[in-house]
N, C-alpha and C positions, 0 to 999 in steps of 0.2 A: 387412710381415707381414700375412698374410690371418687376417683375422677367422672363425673354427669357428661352424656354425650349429650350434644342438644342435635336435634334433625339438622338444623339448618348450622349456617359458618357464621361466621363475626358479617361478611360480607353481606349476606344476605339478610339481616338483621337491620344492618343500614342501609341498604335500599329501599327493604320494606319501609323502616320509621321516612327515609323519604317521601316513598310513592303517599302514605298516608298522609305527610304534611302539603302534598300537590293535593290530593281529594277536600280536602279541608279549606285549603286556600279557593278551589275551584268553586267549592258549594256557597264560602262566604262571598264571591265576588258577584253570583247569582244574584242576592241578597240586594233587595233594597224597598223602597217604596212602594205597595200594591196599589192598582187604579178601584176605588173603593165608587160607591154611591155620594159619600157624604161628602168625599174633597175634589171628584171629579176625574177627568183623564188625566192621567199619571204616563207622560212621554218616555219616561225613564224604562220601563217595561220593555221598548226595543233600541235599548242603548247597543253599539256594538260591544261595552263589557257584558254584559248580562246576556246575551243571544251568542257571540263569539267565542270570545275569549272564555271565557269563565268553561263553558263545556269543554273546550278545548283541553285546558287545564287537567279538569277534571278525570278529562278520558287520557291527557299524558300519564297521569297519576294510577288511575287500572292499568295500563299497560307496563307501567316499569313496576308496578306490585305483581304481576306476573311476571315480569321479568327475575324481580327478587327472589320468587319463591322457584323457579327453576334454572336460577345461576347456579352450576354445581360448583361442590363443595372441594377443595384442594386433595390430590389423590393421597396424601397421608393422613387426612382426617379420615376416608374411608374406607381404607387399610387397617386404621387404630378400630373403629368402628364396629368394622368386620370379628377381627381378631380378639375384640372385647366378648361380641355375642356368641362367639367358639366358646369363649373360655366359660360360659355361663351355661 
C-alpha cells in the first residue's frame, strides 16, 4: 500500500484549523442586535466588541491562515516527496 503525500505537514494543518476557529470566533463576536425601525436605536452597534475587537480577531485569524499555508514543511517530508515523484 502506497503512502499519500498531502501538500501540506501535520503543522500546517493545525494552524490552518486554528486560524479558521480565530475567523469564526471573530465573525460571531460581530454579531448582535441590528438598530431596525421598529425597536428603535440599538447602542450596541458601536460597542468596542463589535467595532474593535471582533475585526481584530478576525484579521489575527487571516493572517496566521497564511501564516499556515506558507509554514514549510520539514526538509524530510520534502526529500520523501521529491523522491516519490522520481520514482513515478
Amino acid at each position: 500500500m502506497e503512502k499519500i503525500n498531502f501538500a501540506f505537514g501535520q503543522k500546517n494543518y493545525i494552524i490552518c484549523i486554528v486560524a479558521i476557529v480565530l475567523i469564526i470566533l471573530g465573525f460571531v463576536l460581530m454579531t448582535g442586535p441590528a438598530s431596525t425601525i421598529e425597536h428603535g436605536f440599538e447602542p450596541d452597534i458601536f460597542s468596542t466588541r463589535r467595532i474593535t475587537v471582533a475585526p481584530m480577531i478576525s484579521f489575527f485569524g487571516f493572517l496566521l491562515m497564511i501564516v499556515g499555508i506558507l509554514f514549510p514543511r520539514p526538509k524530510g517530508a520534502k526529500d520523501e516527496l521529491a523522491s516519490d515523484q522520481k520514482k513515478n
